[in-house]
C-alpha positions as CSV (number, residue, x, y, z in Angstrom):
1,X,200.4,126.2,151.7
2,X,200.0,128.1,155.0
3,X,196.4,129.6,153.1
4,X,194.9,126.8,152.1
5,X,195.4,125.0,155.9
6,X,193.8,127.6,156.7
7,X,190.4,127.6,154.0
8,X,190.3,123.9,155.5
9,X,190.4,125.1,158.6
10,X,187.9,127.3,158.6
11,X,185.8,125.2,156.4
12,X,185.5,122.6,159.1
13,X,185.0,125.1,161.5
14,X,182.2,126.1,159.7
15,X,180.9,123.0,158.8
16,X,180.7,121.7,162.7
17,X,179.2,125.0,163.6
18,X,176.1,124.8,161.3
19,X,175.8,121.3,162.3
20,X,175.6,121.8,165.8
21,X,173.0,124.4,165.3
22,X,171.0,122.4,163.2
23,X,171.2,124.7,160.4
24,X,173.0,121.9,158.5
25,X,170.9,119.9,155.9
26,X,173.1,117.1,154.3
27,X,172.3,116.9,150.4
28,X,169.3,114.8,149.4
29,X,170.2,111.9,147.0
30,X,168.4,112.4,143.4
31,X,168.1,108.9,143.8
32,X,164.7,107.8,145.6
33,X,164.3,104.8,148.5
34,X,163.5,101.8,146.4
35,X,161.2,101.1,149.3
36,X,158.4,104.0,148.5
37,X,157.7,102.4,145.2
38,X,155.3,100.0,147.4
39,X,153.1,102.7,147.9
40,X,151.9,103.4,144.7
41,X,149.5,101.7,142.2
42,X,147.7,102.2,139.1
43,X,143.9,103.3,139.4
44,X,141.6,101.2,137.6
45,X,140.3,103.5,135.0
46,X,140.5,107.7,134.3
47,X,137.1,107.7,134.6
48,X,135.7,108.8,137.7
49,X,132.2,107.5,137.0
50,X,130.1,105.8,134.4
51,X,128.7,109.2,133.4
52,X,132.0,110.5,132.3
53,X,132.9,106.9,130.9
54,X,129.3,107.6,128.5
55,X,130.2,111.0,127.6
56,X,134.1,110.0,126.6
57,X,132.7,107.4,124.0
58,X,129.6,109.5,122.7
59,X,132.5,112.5,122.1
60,X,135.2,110.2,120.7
61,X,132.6,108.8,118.5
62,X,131.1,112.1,117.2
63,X,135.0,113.3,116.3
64,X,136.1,113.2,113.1
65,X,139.4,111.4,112.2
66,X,141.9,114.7,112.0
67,X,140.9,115.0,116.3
68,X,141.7,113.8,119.1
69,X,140.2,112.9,122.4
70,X,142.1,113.4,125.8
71,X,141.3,112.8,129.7
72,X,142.0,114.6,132.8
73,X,144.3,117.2,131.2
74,X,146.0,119.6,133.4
75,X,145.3,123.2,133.1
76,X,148.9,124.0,133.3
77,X,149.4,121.5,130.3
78,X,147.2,123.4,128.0
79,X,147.5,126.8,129.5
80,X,150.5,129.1,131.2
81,X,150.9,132.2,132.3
82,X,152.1,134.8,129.6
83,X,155.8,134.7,130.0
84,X,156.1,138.5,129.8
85,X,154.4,139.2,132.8
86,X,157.0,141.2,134.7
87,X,156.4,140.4,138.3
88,X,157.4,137.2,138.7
89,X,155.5,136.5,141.9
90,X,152.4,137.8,140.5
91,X,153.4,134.8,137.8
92,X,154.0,132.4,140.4
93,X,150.7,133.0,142.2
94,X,148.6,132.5,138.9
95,X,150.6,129.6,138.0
96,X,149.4,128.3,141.1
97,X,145.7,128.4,140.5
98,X,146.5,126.6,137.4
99,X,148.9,123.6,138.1
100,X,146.7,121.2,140.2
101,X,143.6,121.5,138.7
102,X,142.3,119.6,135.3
103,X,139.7,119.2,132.6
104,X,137.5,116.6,132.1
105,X,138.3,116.1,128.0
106,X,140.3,118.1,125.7
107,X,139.7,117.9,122.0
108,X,143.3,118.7,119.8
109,X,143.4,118.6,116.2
110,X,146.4,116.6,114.7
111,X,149.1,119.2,115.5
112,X,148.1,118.7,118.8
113,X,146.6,122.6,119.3
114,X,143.6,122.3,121.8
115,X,140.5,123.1,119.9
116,X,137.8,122.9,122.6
117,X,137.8,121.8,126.6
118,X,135.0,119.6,128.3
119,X,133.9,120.0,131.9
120,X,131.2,117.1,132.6
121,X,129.2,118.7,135.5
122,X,127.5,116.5,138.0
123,X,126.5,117.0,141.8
124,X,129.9,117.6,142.9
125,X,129.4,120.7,141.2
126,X,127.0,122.1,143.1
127,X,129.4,122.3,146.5
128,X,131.2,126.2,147.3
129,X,134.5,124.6,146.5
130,X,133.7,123.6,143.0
131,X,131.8,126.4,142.1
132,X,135.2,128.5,142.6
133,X,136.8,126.2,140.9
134,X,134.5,126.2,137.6
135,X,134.5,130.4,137.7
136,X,138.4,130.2,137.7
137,X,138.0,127.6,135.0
138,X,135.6,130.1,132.7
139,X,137.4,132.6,133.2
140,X,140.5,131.1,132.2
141,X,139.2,129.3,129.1
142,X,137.5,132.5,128.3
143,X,140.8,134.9,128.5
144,X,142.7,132.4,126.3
145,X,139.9,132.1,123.7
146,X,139.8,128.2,124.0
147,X,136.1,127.1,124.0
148,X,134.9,126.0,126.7
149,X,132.0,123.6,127.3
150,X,129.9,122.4,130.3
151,X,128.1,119.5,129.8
152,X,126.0,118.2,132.8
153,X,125.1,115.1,133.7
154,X,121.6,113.9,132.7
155,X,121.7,115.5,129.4
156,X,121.8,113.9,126.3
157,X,125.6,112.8,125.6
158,X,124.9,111.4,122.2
159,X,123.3,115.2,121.3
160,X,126.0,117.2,123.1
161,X,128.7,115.5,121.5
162,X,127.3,116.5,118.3
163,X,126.9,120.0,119.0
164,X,130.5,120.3,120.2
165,X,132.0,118.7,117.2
166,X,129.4,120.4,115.0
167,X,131.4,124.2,116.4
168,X,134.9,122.7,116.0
């Protein structure tokens, strides 16, 4: 009996210690503030522009039945780091480069294995920031031997669409 007065003891001593330090971080609740819901809404449409809105329905319309046609796909949903890799910071770091960033359309085929990824290139593609971006992007779609297509804006959808279906 004498022991565990004492665990509590020194529990609470413990626990009034770290709290007066500021150490002390009570437990988050799981459950969120009903309040922060206000501050979200739906976005009117996936498409960013009407260009990408004219190249989703030239593509969807070229596909054949047994294919599918997705928007904004995250890398990280189509692609991962190989789970071998044994440093695991190294793995952190690449997943990183991967987990924020998206593709325009995906193609999949009824099992839902990507086939081919679309990048719809306008001006914003032109800016130092993007053009990282894209050269992570080839490279990635190049190591994992998932085609990869740039389409820019201005060309003929209608024709593109055909040509990407046409090597699926």
């Amino acid at each position: 009996m004498e022991v565990l007065g004492l665990i509590i003891f020194v529990a609470v001593i413990a626990f009034i210690f770290l709290r007066l330090n500021g150490d002390y971080t009570p437990p988050q609740s799981s459950v969120p503030d009903p309040k922060i819901f206000r501050h979200f809404e739906a976005r009117d449409s996936l498409f960013v522009n009407a260009s990408e809105r004219a190249f989703f329905l030239s593509l969807e319309s070229a596909l054949p039945p047994t294919f599918r046609l997705q928007t904004k796909t995250r890398l990280e949903d189509i692609i991962r780091v190989k789970p071998d890799l044994p440093n695991a910071k190294l793995a952190f770091q690449l997943r990183g480069r991967i987990k924020s960033r998206h593709i325009d359309f995906l193609v999949i085929d009824h099992a839902g294995r990507p086939r081919c990824a679309i990048e719809l290139d306008g001006s914003s593609h032109s800016a130092q920031k993007a053009a990282a971006g894209d050269i992570l992007k080839n490279g990635v779609f190049a190591a994992t031997r998932v085609p990869f297509y740039r389409v820019k804006v201005g060309d003929d959808f209608a024709k593109c669409a055909q040509n990407i279906v046409r090597e699926l």
